[in-house]
Structure formats: structure tokens, C-alpha cells
C-alpha positions as CSV (number, residue, x, y, z in Angstrom):
1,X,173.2,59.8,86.8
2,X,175.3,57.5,84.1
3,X,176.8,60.5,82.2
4,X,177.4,62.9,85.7
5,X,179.3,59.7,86.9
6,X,181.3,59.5,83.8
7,X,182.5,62.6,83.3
8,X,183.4,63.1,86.7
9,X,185.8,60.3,86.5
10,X,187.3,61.5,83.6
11,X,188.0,64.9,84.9
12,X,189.2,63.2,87.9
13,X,191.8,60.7,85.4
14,X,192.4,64.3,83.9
15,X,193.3,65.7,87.6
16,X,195.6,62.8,88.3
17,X,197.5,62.8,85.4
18,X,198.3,66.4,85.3
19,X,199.3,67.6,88.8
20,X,200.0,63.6,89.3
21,X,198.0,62.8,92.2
22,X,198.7,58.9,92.6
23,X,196.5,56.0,92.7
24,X,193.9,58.0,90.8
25,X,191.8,54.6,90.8
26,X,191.0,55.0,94.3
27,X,190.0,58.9,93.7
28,X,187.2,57.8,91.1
29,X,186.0,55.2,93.0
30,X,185.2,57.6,95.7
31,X,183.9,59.3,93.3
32,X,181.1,56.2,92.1
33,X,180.8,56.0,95.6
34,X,179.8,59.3,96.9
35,X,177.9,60.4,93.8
36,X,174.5,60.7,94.6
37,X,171.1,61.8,92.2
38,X,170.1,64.6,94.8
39,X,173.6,66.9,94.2
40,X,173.0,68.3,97.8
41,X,173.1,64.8,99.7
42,X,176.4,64.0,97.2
43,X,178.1,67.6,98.3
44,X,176.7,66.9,102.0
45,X,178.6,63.5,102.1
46,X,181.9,65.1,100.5
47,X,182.3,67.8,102.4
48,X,182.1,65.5,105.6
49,X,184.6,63.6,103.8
50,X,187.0,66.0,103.1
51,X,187.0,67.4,107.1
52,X,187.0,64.0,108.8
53,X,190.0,63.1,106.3
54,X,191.6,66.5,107.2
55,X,191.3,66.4,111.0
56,X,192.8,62.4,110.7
57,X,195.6,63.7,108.2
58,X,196.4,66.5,111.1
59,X,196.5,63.7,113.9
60,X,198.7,61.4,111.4
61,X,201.2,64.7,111.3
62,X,201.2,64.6,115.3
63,X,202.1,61.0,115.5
64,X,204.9,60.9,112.0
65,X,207.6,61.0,114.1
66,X,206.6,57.6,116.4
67,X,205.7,56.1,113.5
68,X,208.3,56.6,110.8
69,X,210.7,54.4,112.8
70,X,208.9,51.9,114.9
71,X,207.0,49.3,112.8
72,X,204.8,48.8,115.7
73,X,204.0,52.1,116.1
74,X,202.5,51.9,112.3
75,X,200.7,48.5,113.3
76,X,199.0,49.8,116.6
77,X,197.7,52.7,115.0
78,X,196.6,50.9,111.4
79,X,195.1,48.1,114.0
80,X,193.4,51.1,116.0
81,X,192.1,53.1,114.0
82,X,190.6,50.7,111.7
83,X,188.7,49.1,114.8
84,X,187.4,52.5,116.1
85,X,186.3,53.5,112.3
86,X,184.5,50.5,111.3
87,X,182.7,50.5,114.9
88,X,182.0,53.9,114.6
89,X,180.3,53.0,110.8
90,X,178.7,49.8,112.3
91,X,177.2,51.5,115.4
92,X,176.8,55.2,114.4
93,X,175.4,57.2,111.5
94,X,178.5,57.2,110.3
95,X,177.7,54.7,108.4
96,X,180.2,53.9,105.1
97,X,182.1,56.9,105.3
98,X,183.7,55.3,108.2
99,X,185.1,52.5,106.0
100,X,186.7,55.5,103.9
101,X,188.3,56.8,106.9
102,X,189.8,53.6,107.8
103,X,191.1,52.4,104.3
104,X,192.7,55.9,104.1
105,X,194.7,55.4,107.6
106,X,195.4,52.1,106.8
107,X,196.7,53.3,103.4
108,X,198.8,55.8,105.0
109,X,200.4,53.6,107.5
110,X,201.2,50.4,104.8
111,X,202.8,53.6,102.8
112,X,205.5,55.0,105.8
113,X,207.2,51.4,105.6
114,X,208.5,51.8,102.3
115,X,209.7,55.8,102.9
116,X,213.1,56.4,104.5
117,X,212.6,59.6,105.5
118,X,210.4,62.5,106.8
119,X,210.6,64.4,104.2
120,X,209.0,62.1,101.8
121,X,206.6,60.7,104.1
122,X,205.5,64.2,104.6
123,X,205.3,64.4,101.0
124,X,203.2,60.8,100.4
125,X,200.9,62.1,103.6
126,X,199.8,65.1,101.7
127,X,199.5,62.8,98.8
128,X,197.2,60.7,100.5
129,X,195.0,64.1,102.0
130,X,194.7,64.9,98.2
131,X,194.0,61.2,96.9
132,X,190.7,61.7,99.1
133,X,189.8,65.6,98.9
134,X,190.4,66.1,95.3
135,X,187.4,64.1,93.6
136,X,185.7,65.8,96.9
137,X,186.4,69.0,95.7
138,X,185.8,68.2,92.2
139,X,182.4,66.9,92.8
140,X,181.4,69.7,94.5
141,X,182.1,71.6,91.8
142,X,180.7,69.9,89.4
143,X,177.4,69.7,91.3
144,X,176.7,73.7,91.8
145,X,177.5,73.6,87.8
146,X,175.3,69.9,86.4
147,X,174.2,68.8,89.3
148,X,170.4,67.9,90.3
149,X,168.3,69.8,92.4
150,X,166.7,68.3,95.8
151,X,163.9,70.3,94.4
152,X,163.2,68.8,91.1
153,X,164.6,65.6,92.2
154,X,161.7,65.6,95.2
155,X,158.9,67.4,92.6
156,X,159.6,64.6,89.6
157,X,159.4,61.8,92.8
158,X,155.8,63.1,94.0
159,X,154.5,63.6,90.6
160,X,155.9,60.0,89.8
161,X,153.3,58.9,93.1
162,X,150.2,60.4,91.5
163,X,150.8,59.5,88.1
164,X,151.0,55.8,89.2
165,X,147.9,56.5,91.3
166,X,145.7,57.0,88.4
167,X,147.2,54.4,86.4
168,X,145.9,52.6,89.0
169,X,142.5,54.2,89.1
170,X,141.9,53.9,85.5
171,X,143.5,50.1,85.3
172,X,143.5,48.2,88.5
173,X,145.3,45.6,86.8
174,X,148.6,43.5,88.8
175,X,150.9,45.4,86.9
176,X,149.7,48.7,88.0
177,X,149.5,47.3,91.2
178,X,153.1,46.4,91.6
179,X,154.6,49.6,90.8
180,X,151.9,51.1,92.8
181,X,153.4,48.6,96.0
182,X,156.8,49.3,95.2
183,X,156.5,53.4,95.6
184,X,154.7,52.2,99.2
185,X,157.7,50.1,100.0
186,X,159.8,53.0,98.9
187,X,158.2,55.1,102.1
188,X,159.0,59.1,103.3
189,X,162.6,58.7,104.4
190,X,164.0,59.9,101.1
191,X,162.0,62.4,100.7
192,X,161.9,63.7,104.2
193,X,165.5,63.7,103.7
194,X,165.8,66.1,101.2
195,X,163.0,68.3,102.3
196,X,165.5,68.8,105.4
197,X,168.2,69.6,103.2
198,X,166.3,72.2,101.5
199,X,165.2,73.4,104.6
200,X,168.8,74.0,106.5
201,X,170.6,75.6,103.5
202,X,167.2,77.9,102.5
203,X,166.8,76.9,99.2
204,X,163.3,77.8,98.9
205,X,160.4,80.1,100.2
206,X,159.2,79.1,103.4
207,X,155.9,78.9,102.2
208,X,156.8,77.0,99.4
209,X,158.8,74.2,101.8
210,X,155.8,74.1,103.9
211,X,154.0,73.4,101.4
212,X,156.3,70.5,99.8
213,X,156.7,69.1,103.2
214,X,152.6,68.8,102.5
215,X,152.1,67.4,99.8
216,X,155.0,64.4,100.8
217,X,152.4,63.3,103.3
218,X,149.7,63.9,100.9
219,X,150.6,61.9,98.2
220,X,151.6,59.3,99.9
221,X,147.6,59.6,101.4
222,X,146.9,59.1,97.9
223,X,149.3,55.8,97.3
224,X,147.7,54.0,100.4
225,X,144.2,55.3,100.0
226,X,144.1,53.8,96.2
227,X,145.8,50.5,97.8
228,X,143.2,50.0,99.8
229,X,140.2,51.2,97.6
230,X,137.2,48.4,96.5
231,X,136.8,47.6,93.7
232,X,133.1,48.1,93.9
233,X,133.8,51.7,93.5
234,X,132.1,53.0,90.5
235,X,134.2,53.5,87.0
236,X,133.1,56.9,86.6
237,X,133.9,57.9,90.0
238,X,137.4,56.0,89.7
239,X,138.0,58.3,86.2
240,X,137.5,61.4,87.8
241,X,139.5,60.6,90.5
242,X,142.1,59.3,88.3
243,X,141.8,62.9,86.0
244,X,142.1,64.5,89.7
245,X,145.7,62.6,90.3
246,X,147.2,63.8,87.1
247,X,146.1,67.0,87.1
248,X,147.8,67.5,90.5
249,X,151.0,65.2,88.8
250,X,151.5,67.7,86.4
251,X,151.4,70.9,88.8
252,X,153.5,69.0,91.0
253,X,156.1,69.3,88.2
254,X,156.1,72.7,88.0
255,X,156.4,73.1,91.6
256,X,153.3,74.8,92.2
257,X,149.8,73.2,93.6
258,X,146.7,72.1,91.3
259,X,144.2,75.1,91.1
260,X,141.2,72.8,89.7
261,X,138.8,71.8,92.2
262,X,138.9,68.1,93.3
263,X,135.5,65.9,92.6
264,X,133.1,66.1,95.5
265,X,133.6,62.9,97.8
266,X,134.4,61.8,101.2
267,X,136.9,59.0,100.1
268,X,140.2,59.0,101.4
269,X,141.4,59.8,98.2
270,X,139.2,62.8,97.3
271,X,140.7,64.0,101.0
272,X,144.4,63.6,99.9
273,X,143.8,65.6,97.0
274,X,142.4,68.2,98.7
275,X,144.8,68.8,101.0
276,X,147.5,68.2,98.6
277,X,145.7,71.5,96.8
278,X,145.4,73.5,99.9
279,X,146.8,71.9,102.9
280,X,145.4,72.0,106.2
281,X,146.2,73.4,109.3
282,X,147.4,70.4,110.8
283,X,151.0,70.4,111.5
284,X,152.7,67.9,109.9
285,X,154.3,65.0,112.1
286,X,158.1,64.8,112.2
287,X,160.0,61.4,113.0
288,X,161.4,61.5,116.5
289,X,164.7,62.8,116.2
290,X,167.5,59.9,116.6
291,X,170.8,60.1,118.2
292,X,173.8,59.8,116.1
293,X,174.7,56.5,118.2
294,X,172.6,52.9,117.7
295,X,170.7,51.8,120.5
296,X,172.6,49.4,120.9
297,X,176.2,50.9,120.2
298,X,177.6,49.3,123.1
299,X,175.4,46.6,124.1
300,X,175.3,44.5,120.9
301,X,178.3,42.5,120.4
302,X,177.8,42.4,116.6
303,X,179.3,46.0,116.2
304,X,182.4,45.1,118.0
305,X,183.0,42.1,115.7
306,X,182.0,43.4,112.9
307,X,185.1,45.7,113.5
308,X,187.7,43.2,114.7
309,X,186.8,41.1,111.9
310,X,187.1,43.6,109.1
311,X,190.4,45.0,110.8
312,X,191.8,41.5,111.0
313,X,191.2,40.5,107.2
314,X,193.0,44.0,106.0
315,X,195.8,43.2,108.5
316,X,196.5,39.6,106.9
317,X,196.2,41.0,103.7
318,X,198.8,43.4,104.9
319,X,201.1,41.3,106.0
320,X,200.4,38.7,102.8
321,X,202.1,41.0,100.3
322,X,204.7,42.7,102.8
323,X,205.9,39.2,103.3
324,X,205.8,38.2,99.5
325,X,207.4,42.0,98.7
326,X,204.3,42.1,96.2
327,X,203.0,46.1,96.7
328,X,201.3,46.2,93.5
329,X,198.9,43.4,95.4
330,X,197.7,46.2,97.4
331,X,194.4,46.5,95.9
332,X,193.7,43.1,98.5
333,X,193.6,45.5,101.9
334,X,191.7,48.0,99.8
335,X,188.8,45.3,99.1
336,X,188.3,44.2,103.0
337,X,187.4,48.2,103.8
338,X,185.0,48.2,100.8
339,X,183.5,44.7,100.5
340,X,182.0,44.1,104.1
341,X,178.7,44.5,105.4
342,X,176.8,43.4,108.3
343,X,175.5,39.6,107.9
344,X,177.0,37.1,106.4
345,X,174.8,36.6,103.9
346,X,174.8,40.3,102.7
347,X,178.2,40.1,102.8
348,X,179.0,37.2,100.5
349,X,176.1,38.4,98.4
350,X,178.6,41.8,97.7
351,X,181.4,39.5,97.6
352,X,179.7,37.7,94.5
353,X,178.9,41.1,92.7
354,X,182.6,42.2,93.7
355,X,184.4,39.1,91.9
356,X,181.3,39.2,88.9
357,X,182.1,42.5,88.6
358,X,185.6,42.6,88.9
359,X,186.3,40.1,86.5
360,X,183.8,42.1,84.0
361,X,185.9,45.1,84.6
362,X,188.9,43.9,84.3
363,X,187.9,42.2,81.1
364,X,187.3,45.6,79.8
365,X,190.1,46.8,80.9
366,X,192.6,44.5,79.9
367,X,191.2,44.2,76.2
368,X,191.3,48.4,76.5
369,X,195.3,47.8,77.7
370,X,195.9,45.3,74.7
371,X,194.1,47.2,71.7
372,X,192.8,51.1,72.8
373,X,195.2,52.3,75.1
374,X,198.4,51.8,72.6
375,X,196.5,53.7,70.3
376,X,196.3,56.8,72.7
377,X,199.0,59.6,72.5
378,X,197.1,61.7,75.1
379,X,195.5,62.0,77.9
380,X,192.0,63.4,76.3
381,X,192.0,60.3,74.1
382,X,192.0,58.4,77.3
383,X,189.4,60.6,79.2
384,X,186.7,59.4,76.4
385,X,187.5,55.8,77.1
386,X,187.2,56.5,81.2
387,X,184.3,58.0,80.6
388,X,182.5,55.9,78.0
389,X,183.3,52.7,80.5
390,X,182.7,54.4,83.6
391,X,179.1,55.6,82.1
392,X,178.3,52.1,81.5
393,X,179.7,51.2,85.1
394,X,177.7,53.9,86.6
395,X,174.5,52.8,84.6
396,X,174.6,49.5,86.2
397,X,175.4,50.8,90.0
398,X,172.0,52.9,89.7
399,X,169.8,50.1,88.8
400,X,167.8,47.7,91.1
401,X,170.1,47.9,94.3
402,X,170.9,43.5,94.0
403,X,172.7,44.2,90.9
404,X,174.0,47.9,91.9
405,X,177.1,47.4,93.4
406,X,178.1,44.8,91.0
407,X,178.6,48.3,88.6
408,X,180.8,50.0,91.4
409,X,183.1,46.8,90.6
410,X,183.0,47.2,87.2
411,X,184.1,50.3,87.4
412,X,187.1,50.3,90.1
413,X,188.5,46.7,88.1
414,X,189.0,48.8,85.1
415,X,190.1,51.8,86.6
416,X,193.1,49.9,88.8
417,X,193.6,48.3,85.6
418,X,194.2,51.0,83.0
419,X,194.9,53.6,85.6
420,X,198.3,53.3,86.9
421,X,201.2,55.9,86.4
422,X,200.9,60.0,85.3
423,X,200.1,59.0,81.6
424,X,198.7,56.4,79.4
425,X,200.2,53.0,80.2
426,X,199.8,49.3,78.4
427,X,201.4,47.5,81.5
428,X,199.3,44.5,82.0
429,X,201.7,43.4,84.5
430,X,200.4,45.6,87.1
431,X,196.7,44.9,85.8
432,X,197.0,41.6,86.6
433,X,198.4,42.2,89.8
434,X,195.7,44.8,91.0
435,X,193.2,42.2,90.2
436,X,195.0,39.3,92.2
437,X,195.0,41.4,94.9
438,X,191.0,42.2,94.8
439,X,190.7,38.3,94.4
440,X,192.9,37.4,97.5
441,X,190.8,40.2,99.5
442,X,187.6,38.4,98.6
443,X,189.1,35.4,99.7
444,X,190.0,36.4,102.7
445,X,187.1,38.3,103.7
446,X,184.7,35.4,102.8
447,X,187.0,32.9,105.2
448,X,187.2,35.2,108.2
449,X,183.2,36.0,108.1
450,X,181.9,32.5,107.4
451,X,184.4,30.8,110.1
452,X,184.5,33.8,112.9
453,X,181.4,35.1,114.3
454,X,179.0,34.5,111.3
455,X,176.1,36.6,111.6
456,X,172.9,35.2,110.1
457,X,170.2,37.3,108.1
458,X,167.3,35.8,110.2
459,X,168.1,38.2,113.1
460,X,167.9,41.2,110.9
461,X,164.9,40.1,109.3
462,X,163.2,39.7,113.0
463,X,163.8,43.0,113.8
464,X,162.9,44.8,110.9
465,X,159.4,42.6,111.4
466,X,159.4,43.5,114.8
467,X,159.6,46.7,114.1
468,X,156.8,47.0,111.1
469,X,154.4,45.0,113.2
470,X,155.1,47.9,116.0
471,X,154.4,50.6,113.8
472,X,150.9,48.6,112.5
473,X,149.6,48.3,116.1
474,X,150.3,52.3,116.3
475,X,148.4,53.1,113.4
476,X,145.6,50.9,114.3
477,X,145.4,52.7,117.7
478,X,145.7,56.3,116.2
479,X,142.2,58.6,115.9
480,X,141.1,58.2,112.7
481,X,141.4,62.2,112.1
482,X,145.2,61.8,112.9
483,X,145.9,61.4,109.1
484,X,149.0,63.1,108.8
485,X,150.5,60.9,112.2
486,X,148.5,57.8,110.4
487,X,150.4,58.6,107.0
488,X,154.1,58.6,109.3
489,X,153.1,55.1,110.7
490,X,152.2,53.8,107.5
491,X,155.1,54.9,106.1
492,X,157.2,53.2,108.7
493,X,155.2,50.0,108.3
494,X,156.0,50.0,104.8
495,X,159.6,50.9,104.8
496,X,160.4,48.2,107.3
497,X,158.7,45.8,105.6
498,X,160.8,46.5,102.2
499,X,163.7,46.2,104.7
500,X,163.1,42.8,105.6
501,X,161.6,41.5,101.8
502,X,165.2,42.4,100.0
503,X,167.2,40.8,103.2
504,X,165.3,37.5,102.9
505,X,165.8,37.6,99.2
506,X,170.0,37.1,100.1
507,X,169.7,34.5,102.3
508,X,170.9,32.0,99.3
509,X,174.2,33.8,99.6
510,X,174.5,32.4,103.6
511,X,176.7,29.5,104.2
512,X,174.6,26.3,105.2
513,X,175.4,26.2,108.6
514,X,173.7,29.4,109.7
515,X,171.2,29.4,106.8
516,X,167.8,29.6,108.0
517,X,165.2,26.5,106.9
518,X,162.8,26.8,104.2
519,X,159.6,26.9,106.2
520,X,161.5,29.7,108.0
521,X,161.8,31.5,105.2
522,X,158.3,31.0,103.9
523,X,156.7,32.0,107.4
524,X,158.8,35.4,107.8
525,X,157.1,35.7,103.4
526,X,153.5,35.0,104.9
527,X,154.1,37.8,107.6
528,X,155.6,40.1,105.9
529,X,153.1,39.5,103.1
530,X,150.0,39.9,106.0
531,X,151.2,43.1,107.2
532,X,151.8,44.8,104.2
533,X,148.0,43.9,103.5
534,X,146.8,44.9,106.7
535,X,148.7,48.5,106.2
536,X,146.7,50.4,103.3
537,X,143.6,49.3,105.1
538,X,144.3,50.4,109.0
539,X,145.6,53.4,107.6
540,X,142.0,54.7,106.4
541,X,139.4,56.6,108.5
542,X,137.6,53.4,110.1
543,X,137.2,53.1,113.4
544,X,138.6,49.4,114.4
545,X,137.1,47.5,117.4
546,X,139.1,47.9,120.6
547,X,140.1,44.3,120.7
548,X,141.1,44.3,117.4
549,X,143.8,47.3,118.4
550,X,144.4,45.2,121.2
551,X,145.3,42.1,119.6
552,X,147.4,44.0,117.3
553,X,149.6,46.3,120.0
554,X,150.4,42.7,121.7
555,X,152.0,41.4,119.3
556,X,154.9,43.7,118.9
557,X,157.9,41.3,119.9
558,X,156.8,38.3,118.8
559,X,158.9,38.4,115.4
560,X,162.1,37.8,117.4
561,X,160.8,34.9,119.0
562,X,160.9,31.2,116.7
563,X,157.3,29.6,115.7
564,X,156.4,26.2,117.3
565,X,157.6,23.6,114.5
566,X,154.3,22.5,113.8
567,X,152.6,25.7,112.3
568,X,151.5,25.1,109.0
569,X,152.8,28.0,106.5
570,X,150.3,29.5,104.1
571,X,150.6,29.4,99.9
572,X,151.4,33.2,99.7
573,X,150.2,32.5,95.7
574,X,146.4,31.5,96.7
575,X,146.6,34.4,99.7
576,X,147.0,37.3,96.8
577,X,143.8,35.9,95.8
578,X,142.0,36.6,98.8
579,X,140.6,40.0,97.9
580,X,137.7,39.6,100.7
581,X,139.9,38.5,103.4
582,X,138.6,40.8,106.6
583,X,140.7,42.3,109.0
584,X,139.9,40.4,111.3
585,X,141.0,37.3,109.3
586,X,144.2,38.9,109.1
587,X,145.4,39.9,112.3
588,X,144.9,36.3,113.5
589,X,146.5,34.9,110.6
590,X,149.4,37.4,112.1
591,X,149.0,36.7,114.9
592,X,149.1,32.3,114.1
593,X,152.3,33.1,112.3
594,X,153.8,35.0,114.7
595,X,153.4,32.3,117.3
């Protein structure tokens, strides 16, 4: 992923320079943006890119000759657009790609005050359309040529499952159990994801896909089945087993099912494998199809200032360096597109990795200015140190996903700092001036969404609770032959869960006023920590009293409500040790912590 995301920066430096595309900085950072592993999801996104950016460039054309001349023409429009866009990313599927949409309007707009005529702002318009469909283009092309299958990338991920299985098997030690956890947390959206993408543009057999869409239920069988195994289960049995999962790891590489016939048994996991060999006649379950707006789109308020907020931090930025006549501070309105997300906390945790990895970048690339660059007489010379960086950049924004955005910052720093102009340049004035102006953005952005509307982690962590707590009391209540509907609810369980885990792990980054307490904290730990217990074991074939279904399904809800004050929280340490714990025991510890 490093090296793809290198090199396509470096072609895209090479682009720039050559038919002089401007602010080439901005093209490979949509570049370390877009790039995905799975080459069909990263040509999917561009190619969306590309036509949204195309049909907004067409409207820009219809509305030129308002705005050319009326400054507040430009502003109602810049003001506008940027509202609609980030609502539309906030409250749709549209997700980030409407913060690209929004920066490139704005962008546009901030450019027809400085051009004096149509003619040129016709010229910096079609600039602008190529600033954000080249490195589209190019990445599409690089893809059909080095990019990685959804195939492999889905065969490599499955095999991955079953490998760590019969580690497991073999050693049921807490490191094996960890990366064992951490594949559950992962759960079947990825996967699904590409399995539909292979699907729509008929890159395989439909007998082959039928089958892959098989064995991703399958092997996650095998994950939660080996979770929840005893460990009174005998060592030989537990090899074999163990023998079984790597056998079928192996085929799964190749793409092709295990021909060796599973061990005899009536586990779960002797189950799995079989139907990961052969799969049954059970159609497999697909996830309710959801609408491309949120539930809530317009009845949660948070959408709608999420929006104004966002918008009203790149419009003082605008007028900040207007006013000062500083353009090359620019980079300021750029950073409140690209630095924002949701809660507070989430987004001053991104704000941290933006200035950490700003001033990293810029390190780089002002040393690179003051001993590298006046060495270069070319433009190839400074395509090995764009991608060298870039790959090091790009190594970092495809680790653990706290850290991974800190390497998209890393990157864009050095590229606004050595890329400016249609040739190798040593200016550091400009380099110091990009980076002001990604400084005063964070600055900004950090003011406006701890004073205005601050929205605390707590009440997305309640809802993704909610919603794994949901998902447990429908797995409890399924038939205990309804394993491949079982596996989706698990699966659900599990990916909420992760959800809310990595969003209580940034509520540090919150501002103390909204910041949740301690015991807070520690409760949502305990019940996240019950339910992802309680998950692997529902999920296998044993028929659960009534009232225990019962007592689950009612408390679906209760997340979003607030715990008396005097419930005592548990030592989640001394819980791990509670191998014997019954299910029972732990729906009405859920239940207690719930309130």
C-alpha cells in the first residue's frame, strides 16, 4: 500500500509539473486520501469523484457570470454550497467525499476574486476541474495496471481468519486470543463490501462468488465458534481441528475450497468447516438494504451544525488572509474541509495528529528545501524524493487507524512545502506560509467546535451500545439452526462494539466541560466488555431459556439512558478472569450496568 501510494504521488508531481496543473499538493493529497488496498473500492470512490466534480464545475460555468462581479454573489454560493455538502457528508453516504466537493467550490470561489476577467476565470475553473480529476484519472489507471484485487485482497483476509483460528486451537494462550478478538471486532462489512463489488462488475464465476460469499460467513463461524470453545476440549481433538483450519487457510489462498474431509464432530467448529468445504443450501442472509439518507438526516440537529460550523470556520479563514492580502495562507480554509469530524473529541483528536503531523512534515520538507532540493536539476530527481517521503507518509496512514491520519499530515505538510511552482523550487518563504496557514486552520476549527455546539463522545458511544445490545437480544432469540442469520447478528454485535471501544478511547482529546466522568467511562468498559463476552457464546447452537431471551430483548434502549450514581463499576482486570461466569451471570451483570 506504502510503495502504490508513493509512486502515485510522484507520477502525479510528474503530471503537475509538465502540463502545469497548479497546486499539485492538493492533487496528491487526494490521492493519500482516496487510495484504497482493494483497487476496486479506490476506482469506485474516484470515479464518483471525478462526476460529482464535473456536474459542480458545469453548474459553476452557469453561474460565472453572477459571480465574476458581485463579491456576494461568490460568498452566497461559497457559504451555500459548503453547508449543503458537508450536510450531505454528515447525513448521507456521502460521507468525506462531500468535504472534497466543498473545498473544491470553496476553492473556486476564493480564486474568481483575484481574476479580472472571464477569460481567465474560465481558464483557472478548468484548472480547478483538473486539480481534482487528474490524480482521479491517474489512479485509475494505475489500478487496472498495480492495483490489488478485491479477490485476493478478500481470499488473503479469510485465510488470515483460519490461520489465527488454529493458532488458537493449538495455543489458547492471551496473545492468540487477542488477535483472535480483534478479527471478531473487525466483523463482515468489509468483506461483504467487496464481495458486492465483485458481484456488480462480474469479476468472477457465479459459482465461484456464491461460494466466497460462503465461506465469509463460514469463517467467521469458525472465529466465534473457537471464541467460545471450553477449554475442557480434548488436545487431540483441538489439533485436528486446528490441522482442519489450515488446511482450509491454505485452499482459501488459492481461491478454491479444501478437498480433505473435516474430522468427525458435532462442534460448531467441525460445522463451519464443513460448510466452508461444501456449503449448504441455506441462502445466505444479506443486511437490510439502507437508504442513502441517515435516519435521522433531518431530525438530528447535529448534522445541521456540524455543517454551519465547518462552513463558518473556512469562511473566517477566508476572510483572515483576504483582509491581511496573505494568499499563500490559503492552505488555512483547506484544513477546516479536511480536519473535521463529528464529536468534539474526535475532532480535536485529528486536530492533534494534523499539527503532530504537520510539523513532522514540514520538518521534512523544509530540511529537503534547504539541502536536497538545490541539488535537483530535474524533475525525476525530485519524483524519487516525493516518492521516498510520501512512501514513508503512506506507511504510517495505513497503520492502526489512532495514528493513521497523522501520516495523511505528514504527507500533505511536505508536499505544500516543496510543491509549489512548475519546477523544482527552494522558496521557504512560501513553505513557511503554507504551514501558518494549516496552523491558523487548526486554530480556528478547535475554537469554533469547543465553544459552538460541542458535541460529546458519550452520545455516540450510547448508540453504538444501544445498537450491539440490540443485535445480542436478536441472536439470542434466533433458532439455533439459523446459523448463517446467527453469524450476521454476531457480526453486527461485534462491529458495534469495536465502534464504541475506539470512540471511548478519544474521549482524553474532549474539552473538560463536556468530558464524560471516569466511572462513566469505566461503566460504558464493563458493558461493552459483558457483551462482547456474551456474543461468541449466544451465537452457538444452545437453546437459551425463554426468560433469558426475554431479559435480553428488554434491554435494547437502556444504553442511552444514564446509570443511577450509585452503581458500583466492576474491575474489568479480575472480570477477564472469570472463565466460569454463566450466562446467566452475565446478562444481569448487563443488565445492573445498564440500569
Amino acid at each position: 500500500m506504502a510503495w502504490r501510494v508513493g509512486a502515485l504521488c510522484a507520477l502525479m508531481a510528474l503530471l503537475a509539473m509538465v502540463y502545469q496543473i497548479p497546486e499539485s499538493a492538493i492533487s496528491c493529497y487526494l490521492l493519500l486520501f482516496v487510495m484504497k488496498p482493494d483497487k476496486m473500492i479506490s476506482m469506485v470512490m474516484a470515479l464518483a469523484i471525478i462526476i460529482l466534480v464535473s456536474i459542480i464545475i458545469g453548474l459553476i460555468f452557469l453561474i460565472l457570470p453572477y459571480a465574476l462581479g458581485y463579491p456576494p454573489v461568490r460568498m452566497i454560493v461559497l457559504v451555500g454550497s459548503s453547508f449543503l455538502f458537508l450536510w450531505l457528508g454528515s447525513a448521507s453516504k456521502l460521507g468525506p467525499v462531500g468535504s472534497i466537493i466543498a473545498l473544491v467550490i470553496a476553492f473556486i470561489m476564493s480564486l474568481l476574486g483575484e481574476i479580472p476577467n472571464g477569460e481567465l476565470a474560465t481558464r483557472a475553473i478548468l484548472y480547478a476541474w483538473l486539480m481534482a480529476a487528474s490524480p482521479m484519472l491517474l489512479l485509475i489507471g494505475f489500478n487496472l495496471v498495480a492495483g490489488r484485487s478485491s479477490w485476493t485482497l478478500l481470499c488473503a483476509s479469510l485465510s488470515e481468519r483460519l490461520t489465527v483460528a488454529a493458532e488458537m486451537l493449538d495455543r489458547p494462550d492471551a496473545a492468540n486470543g487477542e488477535k483472535l478478538q480483534q478479527l471478531l471486532l473487525e466483523g463482515q462489512e468489509e468483506h461483504q463490501q467487496r464481495i458486492m463489488l465483485i458481484r456488480l462488475f462480474s469479476l468472477r464465476s457465479a459459482e465461484q462468488m456464491n461460494w466466497m460469499e460462503a465461506a465469509i460467513t463460514s469463517s467467521y463461524r469458525v472465529l466465534l465458534a473457537t471464541a467460545a470453545l471450553s477449554s475442557s476440549l480434548p488436545q487431540a481433538t483441538r489439533e485436528a481441528l486446528a490441522e482442519s483450519c489450515r488446511r482450509a487457510a491454505d485452499a482459501l489462498l488459492k481461491a478454491e475450497a479444501d478437498r480433505d474431509a473435516v474430522p468427525e464432530g458435532e462442534s460448531e467448529i467441525h460445522a463451519a468447516l464443513r460448510t466452508l468445504r461444501l456449503p449448504d443450501s441455506q441462502a445466505i442472509p444479506k443486511a437490510p438494504k439502507s437508504t442513502f439518507m441517515a435516519a435521522d438526516a433531518f431530525s438530528n440537529p447535529v448534522h445541521v451544525q456540524f455543517a454551519l460550523k465547518t462552513t463558518a470556520a473556512s469562511v473566517i479563514c477566508y476572510f483572515i488572509y483576504t483582509v491581511l492580502d496573505w494568499q499563500d495562507i490559503h492552505t488555512a480554509m483547506v484544513t477546516c474541509y479536511v480536519a473535521v469530524l463529528g464529536t468534539t473529541g474526535e475532532t480535536i483528536h485529528k486536530l492533534a495528529l494534523r499539527i503532530t503531523g504537520c510539523l513532522i512534515g514540514a520538518t521534512i520538507g523544509i530540511l529537503s528545501l534547504i539541502y536536497i532540493v538545490p541539488l535537483t536539476d530535474d524533475i525525476g530527481q525530485l519524483m524519487v524524493l516525493v516518492f521516498l517521503t510520501l512512501t514513508l507518509a503512506a506507511w504510517v496512514s495505513s497503520g492502526n487507524e489512532r495514528i493513521a491520519y497523522g501520516g495523511i499530515q505528514i504527507g500533505l505538510a511536505f508536499l505544500l512545502t516543496v510543491l509549489h511552482g512548475f519546477s523544482p523550487s527552494s522558496d521557504l518563504d512560501v513553505a513557511f506560509d503554507r504551514i501558518a496557514g494549516i496552523l491558523l486552520g487548526n486554530i480556528v476549527i478547535f475554537i469554533i467546535f469547543t465553544l459552538l455546539w460541542p458535541v460529546p463522545i458519550i452520545n455516540s458511544v450510547r448508540s453504538r451500545t444501544d445498537d450491539a445490545v440490540s443485535a445480542l437480544g436478536r441472536l439470542a432469540a434466533l433458532p439455533p439452526l439459523s446459523r448463517s442469520q446467527r453469524t450476521l447478528e454476531a457480526s453486527r454485535v461485534e462491529e458495534n462494539a469495536a465502534a464504541a471501544g475506539e470512540l471511548l478511547k478519544l474521549v482524553f482529546f474532549e474539552p473538560g466541560p463536556i468530558r464524560t466522568s471516569q466511572a462513566e467511562n469505566l461503566r460504558y468498559r464493563a458493558i461493552l466488555f459483558e457483551v462482547k463476552s456474551l456474543c461468541p457464546v449466544l451465537f452457538l447452537p444452545i437453546q437459551q431459556p425463554q426468560s433469558e431471551i426475554d431479559r435480553l430483548c428488554a434491554l435494547s434502549g437502556k444504553a442511552k439512558s444514564t446509570a443511577p450514581d450509585n452503581l458500583s463499576v466492576p474491575d474489568i482486570t479480575a472480570a477477564q478472569n472469570e472463565t466460569g461466569a454463566t450466562v446467566h451471570q452475565r446478562i444481569r451483570r448487563l443488565k445492573e450496568l445498564l440500569g
